[in-house]
Backbone of each chain as ProteinMPNN parsed JSONL, in Angstrom:
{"seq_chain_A": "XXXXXXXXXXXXXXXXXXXXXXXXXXXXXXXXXXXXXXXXXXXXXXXXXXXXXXXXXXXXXXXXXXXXXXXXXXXXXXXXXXXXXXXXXXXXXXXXXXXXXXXXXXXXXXXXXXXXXXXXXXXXXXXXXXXXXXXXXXXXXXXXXXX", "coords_chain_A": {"N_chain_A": [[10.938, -25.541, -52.12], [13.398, -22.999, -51.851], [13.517, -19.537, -52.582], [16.182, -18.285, -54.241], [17.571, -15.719, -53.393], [16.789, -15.313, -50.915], [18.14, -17.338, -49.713], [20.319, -16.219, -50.193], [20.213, -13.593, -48.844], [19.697, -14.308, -46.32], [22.436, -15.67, -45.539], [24.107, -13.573, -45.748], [22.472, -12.054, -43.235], [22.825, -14.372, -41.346], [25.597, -14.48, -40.888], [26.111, -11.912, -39.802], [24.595, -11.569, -37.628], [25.884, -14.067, -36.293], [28.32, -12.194, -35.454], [26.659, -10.029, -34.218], [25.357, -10.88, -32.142], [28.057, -11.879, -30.65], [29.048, -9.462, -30.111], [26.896, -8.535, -27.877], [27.361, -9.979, -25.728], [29.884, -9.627, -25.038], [29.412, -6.818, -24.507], [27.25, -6.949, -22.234], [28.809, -8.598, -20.747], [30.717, -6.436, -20.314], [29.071, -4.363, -18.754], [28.449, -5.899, -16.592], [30.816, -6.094, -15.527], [30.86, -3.344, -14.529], [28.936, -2.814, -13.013], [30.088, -4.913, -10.434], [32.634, -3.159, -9.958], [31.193, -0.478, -9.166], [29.693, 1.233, -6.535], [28.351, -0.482, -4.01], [26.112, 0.66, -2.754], [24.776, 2.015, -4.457], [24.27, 0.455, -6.945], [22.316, -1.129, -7.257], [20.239, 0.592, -7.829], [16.672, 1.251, -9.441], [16.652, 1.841, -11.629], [19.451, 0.785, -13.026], [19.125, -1.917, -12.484], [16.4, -2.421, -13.27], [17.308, -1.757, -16.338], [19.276, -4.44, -16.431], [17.639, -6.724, -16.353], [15.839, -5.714, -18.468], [18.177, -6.378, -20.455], [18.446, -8.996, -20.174], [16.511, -10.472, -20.68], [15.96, -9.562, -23.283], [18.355, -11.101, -24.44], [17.508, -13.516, -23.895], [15.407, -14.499, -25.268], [16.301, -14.056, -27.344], [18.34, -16.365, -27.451], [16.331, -18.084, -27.09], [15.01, -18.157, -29.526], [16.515, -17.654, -31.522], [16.163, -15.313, -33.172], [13.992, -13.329, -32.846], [13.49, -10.954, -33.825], [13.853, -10.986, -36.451], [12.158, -9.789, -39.478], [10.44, -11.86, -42.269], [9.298, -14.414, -42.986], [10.398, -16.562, -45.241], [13.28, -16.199, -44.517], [13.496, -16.378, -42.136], [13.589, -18.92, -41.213], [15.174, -20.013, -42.829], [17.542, -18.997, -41.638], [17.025, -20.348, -38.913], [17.696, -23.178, -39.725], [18.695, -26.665, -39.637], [21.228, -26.516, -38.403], [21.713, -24.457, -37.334], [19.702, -24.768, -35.019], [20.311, -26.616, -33.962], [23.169, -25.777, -33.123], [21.943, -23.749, -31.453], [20.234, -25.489, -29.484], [22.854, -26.69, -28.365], [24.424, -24.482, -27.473], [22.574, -23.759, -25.117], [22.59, -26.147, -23.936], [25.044, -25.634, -22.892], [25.055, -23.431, -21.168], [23.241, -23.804, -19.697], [25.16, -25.943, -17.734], [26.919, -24.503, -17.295], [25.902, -22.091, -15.683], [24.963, -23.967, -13.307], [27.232, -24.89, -12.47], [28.498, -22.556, -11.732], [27.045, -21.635, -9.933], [26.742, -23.517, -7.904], [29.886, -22.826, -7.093], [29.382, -20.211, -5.853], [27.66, -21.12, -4.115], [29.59, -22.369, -2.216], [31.612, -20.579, -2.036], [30.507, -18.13, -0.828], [29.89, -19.44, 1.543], [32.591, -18.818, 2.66], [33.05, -15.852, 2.345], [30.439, -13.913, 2.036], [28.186, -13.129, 0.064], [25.59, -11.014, -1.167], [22.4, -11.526, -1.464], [21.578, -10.125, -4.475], [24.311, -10.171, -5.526], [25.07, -12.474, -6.135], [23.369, -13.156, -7.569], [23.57, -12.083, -9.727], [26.139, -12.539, -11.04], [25.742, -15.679, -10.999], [23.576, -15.577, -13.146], [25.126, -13.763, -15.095], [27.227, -15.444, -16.155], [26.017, -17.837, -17.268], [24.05, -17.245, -19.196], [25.824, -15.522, -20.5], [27.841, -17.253, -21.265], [26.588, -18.757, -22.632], [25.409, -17.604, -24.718], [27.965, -16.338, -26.211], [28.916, -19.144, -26.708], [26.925, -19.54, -29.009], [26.976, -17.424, -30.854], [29.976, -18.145, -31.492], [29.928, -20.895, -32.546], [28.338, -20.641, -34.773], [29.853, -18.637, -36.309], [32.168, -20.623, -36.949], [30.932, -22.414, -38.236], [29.708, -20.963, -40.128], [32.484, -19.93, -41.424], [34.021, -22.226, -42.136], [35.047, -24.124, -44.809]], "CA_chain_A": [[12.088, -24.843, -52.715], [13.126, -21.198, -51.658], [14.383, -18.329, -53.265], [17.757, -18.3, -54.477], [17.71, -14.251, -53.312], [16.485, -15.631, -49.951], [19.257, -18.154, -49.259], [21.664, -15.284, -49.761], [20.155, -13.065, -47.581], [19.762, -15.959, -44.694], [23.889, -16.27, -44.969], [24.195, -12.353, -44.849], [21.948, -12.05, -41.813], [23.691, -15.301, -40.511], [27.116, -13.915, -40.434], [25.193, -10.364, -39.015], [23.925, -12.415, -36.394], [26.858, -14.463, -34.918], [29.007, -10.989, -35.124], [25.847, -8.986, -33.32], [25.453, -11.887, -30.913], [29.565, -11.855, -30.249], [28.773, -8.304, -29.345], [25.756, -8.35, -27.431], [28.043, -10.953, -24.971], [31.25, -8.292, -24.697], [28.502, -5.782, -23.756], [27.104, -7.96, -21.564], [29.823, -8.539, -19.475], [31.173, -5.474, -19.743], [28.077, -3.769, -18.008], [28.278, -6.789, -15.12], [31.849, -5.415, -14.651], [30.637, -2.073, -14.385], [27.851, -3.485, -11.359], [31.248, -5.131, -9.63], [33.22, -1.787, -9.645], [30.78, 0.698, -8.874], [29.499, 1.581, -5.1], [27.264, -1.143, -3.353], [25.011, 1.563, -2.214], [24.019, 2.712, -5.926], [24.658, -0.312, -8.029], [20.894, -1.965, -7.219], [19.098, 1.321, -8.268], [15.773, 0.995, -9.637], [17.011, 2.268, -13.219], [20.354, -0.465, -13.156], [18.151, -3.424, -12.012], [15.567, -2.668, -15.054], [17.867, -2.397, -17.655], [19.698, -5.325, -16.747], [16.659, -7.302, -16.368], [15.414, -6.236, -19.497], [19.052, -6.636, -20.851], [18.54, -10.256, -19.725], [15.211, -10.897, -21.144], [16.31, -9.908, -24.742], [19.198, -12.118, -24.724], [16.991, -15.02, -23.665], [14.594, -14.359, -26.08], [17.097, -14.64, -28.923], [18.591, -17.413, -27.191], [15.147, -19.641, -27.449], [14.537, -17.92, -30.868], [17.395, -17.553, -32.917], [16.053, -13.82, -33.666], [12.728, -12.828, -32.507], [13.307, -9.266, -34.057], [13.849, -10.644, -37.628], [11.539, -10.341, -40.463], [10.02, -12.609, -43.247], [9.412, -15.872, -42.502], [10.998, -17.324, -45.226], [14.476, -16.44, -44.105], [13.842, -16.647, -40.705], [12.996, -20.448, -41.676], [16.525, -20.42, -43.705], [18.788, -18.557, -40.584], [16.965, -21.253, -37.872], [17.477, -24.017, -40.279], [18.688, -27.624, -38.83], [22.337, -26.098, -38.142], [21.698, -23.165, -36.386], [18.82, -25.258, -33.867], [21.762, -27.588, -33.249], [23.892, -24.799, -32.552], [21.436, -23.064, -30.547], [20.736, -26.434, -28.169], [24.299, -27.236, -27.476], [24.842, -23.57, -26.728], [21.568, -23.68, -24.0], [22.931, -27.035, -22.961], [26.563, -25.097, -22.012], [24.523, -22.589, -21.036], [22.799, -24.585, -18.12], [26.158, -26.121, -16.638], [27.625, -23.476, -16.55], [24.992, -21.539, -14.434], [24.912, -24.91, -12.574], [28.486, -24.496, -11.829], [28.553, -21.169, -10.681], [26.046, -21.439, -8.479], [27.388, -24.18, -6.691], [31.022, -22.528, -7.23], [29.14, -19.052, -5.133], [27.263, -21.074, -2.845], [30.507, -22.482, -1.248], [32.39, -19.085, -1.528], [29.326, -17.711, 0.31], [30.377, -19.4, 3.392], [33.715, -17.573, 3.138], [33.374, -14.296, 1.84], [29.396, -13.605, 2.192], [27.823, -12.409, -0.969], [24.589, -10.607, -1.084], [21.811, -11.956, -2.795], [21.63, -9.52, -5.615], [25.555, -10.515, -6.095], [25.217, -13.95, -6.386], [22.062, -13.814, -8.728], [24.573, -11.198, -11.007], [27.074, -13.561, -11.125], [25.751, -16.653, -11.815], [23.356, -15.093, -14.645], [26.025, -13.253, -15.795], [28.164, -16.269, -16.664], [25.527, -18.477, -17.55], [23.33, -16.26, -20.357], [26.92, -15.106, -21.429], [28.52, -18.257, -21.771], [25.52, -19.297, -24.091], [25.414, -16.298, -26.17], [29.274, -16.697, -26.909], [28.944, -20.46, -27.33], [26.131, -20.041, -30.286], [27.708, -16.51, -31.29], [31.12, -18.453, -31.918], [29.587, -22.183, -33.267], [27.798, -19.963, -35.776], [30.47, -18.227, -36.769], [33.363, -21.574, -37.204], [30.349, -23.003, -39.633], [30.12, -19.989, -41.761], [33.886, -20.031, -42.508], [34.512, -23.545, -42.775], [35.757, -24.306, -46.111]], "C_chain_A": [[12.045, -23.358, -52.366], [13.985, -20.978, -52.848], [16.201, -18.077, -53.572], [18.119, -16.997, -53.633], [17.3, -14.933, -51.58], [17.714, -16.234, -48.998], [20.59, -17.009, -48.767], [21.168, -14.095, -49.036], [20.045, -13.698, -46.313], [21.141, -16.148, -45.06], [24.423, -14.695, -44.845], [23.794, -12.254, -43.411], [22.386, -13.47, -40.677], [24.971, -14.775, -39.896], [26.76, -12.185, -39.779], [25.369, -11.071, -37.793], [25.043, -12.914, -35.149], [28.116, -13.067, -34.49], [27.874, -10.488, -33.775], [25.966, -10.155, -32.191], [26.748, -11.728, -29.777], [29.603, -10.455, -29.441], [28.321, -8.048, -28.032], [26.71, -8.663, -26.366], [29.093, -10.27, -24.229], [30.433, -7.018, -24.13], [27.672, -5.744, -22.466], [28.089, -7.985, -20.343], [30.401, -7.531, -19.368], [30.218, -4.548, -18.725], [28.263, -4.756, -16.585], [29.923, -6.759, -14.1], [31.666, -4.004, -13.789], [29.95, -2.251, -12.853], [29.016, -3.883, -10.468], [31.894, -3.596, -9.028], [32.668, -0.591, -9.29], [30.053, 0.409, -6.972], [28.909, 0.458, -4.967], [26.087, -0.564, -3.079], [24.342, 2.521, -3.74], [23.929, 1.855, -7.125], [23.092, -1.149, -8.049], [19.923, -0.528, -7.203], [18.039, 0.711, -9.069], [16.167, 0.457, -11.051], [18.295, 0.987, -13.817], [19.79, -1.778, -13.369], [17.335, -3.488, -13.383], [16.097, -2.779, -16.172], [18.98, -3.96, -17.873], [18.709, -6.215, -16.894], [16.806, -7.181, -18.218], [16.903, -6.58, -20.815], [18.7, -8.69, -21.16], [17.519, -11.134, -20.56], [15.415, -10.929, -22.661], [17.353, -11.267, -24.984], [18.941, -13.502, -24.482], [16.365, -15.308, -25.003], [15.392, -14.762, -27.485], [17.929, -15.603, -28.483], [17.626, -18.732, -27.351], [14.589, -19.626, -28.919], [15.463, -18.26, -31.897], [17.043, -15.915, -32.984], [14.768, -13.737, -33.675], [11.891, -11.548, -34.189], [13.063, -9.919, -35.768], [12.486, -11.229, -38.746], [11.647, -10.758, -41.859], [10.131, -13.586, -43.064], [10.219, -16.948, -43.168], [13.079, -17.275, -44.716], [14.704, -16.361, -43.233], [13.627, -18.149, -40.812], [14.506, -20.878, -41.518], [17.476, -20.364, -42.276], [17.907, -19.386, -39.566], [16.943, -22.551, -38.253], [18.61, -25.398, -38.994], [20.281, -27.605, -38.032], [22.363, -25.789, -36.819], [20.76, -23.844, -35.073], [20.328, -26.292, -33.521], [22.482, -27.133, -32.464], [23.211, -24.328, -31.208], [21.185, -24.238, -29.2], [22.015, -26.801, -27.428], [24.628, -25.911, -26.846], [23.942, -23.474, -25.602], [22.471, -24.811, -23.365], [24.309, -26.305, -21.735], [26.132, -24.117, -20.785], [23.935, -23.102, -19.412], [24.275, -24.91, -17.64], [26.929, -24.881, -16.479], [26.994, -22.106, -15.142], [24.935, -22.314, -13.149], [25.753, -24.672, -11.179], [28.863, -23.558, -10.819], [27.919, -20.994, -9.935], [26.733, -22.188, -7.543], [28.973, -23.832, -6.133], [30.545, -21.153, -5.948], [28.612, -19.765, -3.95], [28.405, -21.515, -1.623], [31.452, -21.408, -0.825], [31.943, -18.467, -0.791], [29.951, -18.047, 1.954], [31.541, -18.639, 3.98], [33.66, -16.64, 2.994], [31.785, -14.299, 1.429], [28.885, -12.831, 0.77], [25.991, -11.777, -0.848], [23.586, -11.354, -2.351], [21.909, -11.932, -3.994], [23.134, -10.353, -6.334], [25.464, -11.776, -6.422], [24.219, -13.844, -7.671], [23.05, -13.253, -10.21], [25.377, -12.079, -11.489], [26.995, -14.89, -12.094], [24.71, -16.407, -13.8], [24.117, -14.811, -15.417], [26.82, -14.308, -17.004], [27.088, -17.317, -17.445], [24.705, -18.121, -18.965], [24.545, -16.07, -21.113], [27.482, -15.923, -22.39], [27.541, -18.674, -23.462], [25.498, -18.305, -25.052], [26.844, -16.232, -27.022], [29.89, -18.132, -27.435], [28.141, -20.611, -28.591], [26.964, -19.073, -31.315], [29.434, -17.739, -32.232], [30.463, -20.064, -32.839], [28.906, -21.574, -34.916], [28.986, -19.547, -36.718], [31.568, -18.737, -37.582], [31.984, -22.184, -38.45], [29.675, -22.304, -40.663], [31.275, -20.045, -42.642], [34.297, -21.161, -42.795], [34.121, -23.875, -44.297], [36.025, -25.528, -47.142]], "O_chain_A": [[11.07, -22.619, -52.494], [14.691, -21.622, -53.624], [17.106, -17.681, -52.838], [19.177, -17.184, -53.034], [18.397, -14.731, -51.061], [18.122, -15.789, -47.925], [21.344, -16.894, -47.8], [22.121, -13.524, -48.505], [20.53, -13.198, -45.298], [21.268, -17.354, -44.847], [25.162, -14.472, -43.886], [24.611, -12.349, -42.495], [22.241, -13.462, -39.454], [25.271, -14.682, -38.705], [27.697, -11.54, -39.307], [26.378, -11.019, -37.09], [25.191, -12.6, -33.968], [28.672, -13.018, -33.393], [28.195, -10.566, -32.589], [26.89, -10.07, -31.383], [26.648, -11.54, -28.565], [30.101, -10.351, -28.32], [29.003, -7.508, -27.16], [27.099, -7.621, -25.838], [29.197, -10.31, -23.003], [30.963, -6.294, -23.288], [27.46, -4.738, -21.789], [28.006, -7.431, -19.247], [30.826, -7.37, -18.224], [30.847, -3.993, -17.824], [28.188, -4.171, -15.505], [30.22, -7.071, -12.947], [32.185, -3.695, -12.716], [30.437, -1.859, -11.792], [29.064, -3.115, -9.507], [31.66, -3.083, -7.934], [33.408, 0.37, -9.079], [30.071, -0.699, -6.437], [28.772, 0.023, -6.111], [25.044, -1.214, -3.147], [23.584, 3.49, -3.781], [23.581, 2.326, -8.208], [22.869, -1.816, -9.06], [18.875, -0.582, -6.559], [18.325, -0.408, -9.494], [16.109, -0.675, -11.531], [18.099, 0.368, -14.862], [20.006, -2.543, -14.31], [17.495, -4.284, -14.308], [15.718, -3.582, -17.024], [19.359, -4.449, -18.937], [18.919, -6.751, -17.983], [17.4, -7.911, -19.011], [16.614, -6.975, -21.945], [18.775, -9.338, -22.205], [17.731, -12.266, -20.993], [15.173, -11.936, -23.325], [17.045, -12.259, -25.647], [19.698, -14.448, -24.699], [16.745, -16.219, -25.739], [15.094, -15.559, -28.374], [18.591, -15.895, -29.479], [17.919, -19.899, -27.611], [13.971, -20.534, -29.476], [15.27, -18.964, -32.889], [18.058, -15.255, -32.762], [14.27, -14.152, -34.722], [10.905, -11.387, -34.908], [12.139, -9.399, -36.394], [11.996, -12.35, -38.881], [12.52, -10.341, -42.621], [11.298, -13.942, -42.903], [10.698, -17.912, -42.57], [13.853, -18.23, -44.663], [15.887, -16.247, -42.912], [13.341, -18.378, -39.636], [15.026, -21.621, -40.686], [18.043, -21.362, -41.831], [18.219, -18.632, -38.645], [16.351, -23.329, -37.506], [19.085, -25.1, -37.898], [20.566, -28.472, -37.206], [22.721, -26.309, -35.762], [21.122, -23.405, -33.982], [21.114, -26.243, -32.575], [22.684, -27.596, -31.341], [23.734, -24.459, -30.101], [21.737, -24.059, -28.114], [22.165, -27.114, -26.247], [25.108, -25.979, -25.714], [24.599, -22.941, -24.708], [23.092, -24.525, -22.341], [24.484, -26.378, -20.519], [26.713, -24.041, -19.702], [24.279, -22.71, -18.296], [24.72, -23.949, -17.013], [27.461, -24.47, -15.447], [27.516, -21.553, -14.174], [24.872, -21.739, -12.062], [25.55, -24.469, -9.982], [29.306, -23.622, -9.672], [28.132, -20.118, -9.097], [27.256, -21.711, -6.536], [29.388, -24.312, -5.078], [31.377, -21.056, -5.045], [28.896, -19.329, -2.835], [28.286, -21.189, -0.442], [31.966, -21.266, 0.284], [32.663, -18.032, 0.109], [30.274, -17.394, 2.946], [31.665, -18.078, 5.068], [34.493, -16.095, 3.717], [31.674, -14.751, 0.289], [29.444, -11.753, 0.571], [25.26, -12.551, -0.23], [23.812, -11.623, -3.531], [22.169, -12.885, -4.728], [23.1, -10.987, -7.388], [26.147, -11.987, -7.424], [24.426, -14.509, -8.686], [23.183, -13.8, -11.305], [25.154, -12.376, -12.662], [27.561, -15.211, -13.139], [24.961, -16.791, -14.942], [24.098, -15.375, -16.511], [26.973, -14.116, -18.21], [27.579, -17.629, -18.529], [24.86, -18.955, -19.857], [24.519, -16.372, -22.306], [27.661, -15.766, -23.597], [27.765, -18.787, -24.667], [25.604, -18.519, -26.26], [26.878, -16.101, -28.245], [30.845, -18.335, -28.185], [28.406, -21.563, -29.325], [27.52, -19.515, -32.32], [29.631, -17.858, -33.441], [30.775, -20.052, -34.03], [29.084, -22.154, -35.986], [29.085, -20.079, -37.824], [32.06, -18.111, -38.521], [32.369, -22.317, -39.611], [29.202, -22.739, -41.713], [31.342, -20.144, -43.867], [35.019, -21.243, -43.789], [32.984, -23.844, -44.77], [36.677, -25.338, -48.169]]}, "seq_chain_B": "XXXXXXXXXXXXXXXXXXXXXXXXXXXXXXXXXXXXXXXXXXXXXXXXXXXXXXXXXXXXXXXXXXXX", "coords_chain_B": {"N_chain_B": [[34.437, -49.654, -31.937], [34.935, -47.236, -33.91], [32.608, -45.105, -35.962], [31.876, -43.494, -38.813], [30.227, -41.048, -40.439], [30.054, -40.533, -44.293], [29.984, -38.986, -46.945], [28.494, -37.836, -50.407], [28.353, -35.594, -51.371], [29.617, -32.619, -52.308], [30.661, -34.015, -54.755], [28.42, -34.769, -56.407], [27.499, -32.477, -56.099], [28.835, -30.496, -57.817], [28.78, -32.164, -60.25], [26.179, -31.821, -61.012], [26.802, -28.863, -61.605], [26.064, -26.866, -59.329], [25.863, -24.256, -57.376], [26.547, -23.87, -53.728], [24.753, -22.598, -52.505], [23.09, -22.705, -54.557], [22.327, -25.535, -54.312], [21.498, -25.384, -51.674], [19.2, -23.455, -51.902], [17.151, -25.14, -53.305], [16.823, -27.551, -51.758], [15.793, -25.779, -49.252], [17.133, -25.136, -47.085], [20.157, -23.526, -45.242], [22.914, -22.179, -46.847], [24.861, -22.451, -45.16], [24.303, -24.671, -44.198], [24.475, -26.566, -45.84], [27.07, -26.245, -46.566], [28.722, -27.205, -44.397], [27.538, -29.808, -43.805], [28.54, -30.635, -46.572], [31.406, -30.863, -45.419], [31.6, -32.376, -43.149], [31.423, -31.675, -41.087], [28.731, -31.337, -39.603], [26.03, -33.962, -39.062], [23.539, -34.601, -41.085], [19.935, -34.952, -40.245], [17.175, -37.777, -40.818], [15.791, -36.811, -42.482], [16.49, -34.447, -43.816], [18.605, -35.802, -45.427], [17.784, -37.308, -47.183], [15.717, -34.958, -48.257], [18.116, -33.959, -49.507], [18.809, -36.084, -51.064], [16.685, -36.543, -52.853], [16.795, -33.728, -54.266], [19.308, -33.867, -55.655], [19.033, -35.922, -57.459], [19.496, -38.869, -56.304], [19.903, -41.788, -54.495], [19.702, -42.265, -51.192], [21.644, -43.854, -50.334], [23.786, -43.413, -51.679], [24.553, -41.068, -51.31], [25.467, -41.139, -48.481], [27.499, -42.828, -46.753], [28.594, -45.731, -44.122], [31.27, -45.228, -42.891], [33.406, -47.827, -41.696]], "CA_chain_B": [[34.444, -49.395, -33.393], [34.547, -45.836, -34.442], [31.915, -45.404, -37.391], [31.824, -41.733, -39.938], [29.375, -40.918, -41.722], [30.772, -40.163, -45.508], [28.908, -38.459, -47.899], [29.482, -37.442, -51.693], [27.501, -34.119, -51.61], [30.031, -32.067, -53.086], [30.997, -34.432, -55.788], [27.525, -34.878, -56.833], [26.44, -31.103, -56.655], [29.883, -29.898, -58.932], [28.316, -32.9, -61.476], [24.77, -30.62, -61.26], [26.968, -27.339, -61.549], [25.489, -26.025, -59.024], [26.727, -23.799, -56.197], [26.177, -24.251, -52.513], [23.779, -21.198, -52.218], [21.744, -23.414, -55.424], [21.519, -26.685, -53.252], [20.138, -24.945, -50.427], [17.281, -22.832, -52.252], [16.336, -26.339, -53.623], [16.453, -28.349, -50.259], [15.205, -25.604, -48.173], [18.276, -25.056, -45.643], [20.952, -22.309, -45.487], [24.194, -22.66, -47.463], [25.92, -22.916, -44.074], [24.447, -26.212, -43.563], [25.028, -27.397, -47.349], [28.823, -26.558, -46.394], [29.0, -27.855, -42.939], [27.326, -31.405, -44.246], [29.774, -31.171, -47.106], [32.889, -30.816, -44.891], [31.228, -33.341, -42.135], [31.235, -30.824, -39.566], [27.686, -31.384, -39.234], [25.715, -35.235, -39.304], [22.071, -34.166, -41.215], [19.069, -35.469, -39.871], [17.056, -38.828, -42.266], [14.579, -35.793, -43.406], [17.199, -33.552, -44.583], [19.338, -36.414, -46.461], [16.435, -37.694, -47.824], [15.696, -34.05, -49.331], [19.403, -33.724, -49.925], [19.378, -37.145, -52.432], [15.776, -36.001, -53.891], [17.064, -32.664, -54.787], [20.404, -34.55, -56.486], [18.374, -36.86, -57.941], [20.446, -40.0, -56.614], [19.4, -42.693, -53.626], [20.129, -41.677, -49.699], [22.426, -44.707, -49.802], [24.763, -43.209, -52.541], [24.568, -40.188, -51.209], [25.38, -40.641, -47.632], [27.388, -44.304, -45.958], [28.735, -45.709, -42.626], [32.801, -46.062, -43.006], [33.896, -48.304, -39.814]], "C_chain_B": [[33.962, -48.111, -33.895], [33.58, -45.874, -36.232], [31.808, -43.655, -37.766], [30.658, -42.082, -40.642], [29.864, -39.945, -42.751], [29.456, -39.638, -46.127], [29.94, -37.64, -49.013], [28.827, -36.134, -52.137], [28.029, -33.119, -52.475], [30.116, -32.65, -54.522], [29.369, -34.401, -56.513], [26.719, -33.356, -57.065], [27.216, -30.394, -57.708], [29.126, -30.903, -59.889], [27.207, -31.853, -61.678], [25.228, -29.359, -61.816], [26.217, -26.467, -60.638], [25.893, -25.69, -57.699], [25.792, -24.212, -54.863], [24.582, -24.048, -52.057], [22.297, -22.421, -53.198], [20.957, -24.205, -54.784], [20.884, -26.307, -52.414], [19.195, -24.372, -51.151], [16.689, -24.51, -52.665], [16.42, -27.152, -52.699], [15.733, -27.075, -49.391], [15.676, -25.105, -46.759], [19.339, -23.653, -46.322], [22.105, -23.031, -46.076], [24.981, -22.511, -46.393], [25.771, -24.631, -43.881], [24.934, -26.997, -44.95], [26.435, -27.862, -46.845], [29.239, -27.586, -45.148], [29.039, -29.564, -42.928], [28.389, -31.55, -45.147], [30.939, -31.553, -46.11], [32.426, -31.982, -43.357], [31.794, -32.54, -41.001], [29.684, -31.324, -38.925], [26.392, -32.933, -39.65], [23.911, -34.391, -39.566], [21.132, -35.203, -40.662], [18.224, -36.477, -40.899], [16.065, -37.785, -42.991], [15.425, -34.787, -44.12], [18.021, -34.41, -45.747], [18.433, -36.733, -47.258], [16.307, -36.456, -48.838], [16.761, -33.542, -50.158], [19.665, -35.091, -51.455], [17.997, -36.579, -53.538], [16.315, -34.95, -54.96], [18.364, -33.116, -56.158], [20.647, -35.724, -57.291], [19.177, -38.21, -58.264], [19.705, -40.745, -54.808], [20.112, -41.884, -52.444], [21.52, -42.472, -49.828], [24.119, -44.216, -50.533], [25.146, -42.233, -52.316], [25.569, -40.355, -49.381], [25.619, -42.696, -47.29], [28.471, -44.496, -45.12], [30.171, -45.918, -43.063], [33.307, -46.34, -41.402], [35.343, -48.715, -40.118]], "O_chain_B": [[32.801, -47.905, -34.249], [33.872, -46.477, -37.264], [31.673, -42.78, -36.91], [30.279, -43.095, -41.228], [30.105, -38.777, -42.446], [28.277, -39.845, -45.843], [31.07, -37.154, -48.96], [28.865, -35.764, -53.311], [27.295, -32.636, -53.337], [29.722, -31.956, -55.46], [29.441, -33.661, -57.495], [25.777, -33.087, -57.811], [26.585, -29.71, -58.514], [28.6, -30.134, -60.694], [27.387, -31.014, -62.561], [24.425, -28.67, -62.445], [25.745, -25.41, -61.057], [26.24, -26.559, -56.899], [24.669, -24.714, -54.899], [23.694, -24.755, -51.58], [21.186, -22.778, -52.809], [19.749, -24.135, -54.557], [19.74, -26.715, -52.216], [18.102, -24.917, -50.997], [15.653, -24.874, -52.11], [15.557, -27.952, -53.06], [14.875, -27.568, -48.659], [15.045, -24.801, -45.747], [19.29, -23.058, -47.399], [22.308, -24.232, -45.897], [26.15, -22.407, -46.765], [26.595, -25.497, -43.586], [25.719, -27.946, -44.944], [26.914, -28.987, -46.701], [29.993, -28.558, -45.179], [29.861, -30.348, -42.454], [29.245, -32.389, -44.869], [31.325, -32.722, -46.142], [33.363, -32.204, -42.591], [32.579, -32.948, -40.146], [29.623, -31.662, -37.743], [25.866, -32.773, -40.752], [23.246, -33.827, -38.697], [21.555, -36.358, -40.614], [18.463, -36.14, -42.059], [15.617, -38.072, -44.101], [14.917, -34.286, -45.123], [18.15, -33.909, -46.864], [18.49, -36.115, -48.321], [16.635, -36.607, -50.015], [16.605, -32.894, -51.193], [20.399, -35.012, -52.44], [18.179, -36.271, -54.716], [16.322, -35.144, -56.176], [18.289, -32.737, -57.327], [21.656, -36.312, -57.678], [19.499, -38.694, -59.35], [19.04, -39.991, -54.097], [20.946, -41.005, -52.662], [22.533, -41.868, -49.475], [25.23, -44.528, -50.104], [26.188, -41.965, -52.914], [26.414, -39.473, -49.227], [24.772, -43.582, -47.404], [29.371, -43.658, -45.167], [30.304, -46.957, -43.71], [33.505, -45.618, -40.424], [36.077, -49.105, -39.21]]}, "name": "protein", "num_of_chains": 2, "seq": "XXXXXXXXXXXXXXXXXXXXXXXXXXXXXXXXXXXXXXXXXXXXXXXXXXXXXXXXXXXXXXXXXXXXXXXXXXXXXXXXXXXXXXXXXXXXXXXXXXXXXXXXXXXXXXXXXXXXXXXXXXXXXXXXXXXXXXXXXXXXXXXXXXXXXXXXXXXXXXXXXXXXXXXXXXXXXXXXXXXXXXXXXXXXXXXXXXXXXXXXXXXXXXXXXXXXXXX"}
């Protein structure tokens, strides 16, 4: 049995969560627009490359976690309870085809219109990490308000 | 043959008086999933119904059956 005071902070930090998530995703792609539109010859700096990386690395991380960052165990228990792991597999599962997709969607564009490594790897990460972060972000969010 | 799984979760936790937020501290789960199982958005697993009829002190079977 938990904490009554527990429960209701695990549906605060729930509805935190799929908002910050929803974020993270719009930030996300907006930065991988930013890599599109800016020069070729300055867009694979040292400093770009690392923070998307480690851009990349957080958003995995709370993709295999649920929330790494948050403490007390019991309401990290409560906010990864049998819902939210549900949630979180079907959003990995989307999460893979759609990387799938796009890869095989770049490697045939490739033959027409040549993409550079780097571009292709941007790309299909991009869509693939995203997709999943806005697929748990939003599943989270439709079984908070349901009524 | 399409089969549902029904369940009387709400009706049985308004008999308890007790809110969503209650059932979950006493099962163990977030009051998203309380709601979600109420509204059959979400099919619980036999370890969660199981703690879901304990807690509502009524059988799995009464709690939770197949309409085809």
């Amino acid at each position: 049995m938990h904490d009554l005071h527990d429960v209701e902070v695990a549906e605060r930090m729930g509805r935190a969560r799929s908002r910050l998530f929803f974020i993270l995703a719009m930030v996300f792609f907006a930065g991988q627009s930013l890599y599109f539109t800016s020069s070729p010859l300055t867009r694979d700096s040292h400093a770009r490359v690392g923070a998307w990386l480690i851009l990349v690395i957080l958003i995995l991380m709370l993709l295999a976690t649920g929330g790494f960052l948050l403490r007390g165990r019991n309401v990290r228990d409560l906010l990864n309870d049998e819902t939210s792991r549900l949630n979180r597999l079907a959003s990995q599962a989307l999460g893979f085809w759609v990387t799938i997709i796009t890869a095989l969607v770049v490697y045939v564009e490739s033959i027409f219109d040549p993409l550079t490594l780097n571009e292709g790897i941007h790309v299909i990460v991009t869509l693939g990490v995203g997709a999943a972060l806005i697929s748990f972000a939003v599943r989270e969010r439709r079984a908070h308000r349901i009524d | 043959m399409t089969e549902v799984l029904r369940n009387r979760l709400r009706e049985e936790r308004d008999s308890k008086g007790w809110t969503q937020a209650e059932l979950a501290a006493r099962v163990g789960v977030s009051r998203k999933t309380i709601n979600t199982v109420e509204n059959r958005v979400f099919t619980p697993s036999a370890t969660l119904a199981i703690k879901l009829a304990e807690a509502l002190g009524v059988s799995v079977e009464r709690l939770f059956w197949i309409e085809r």
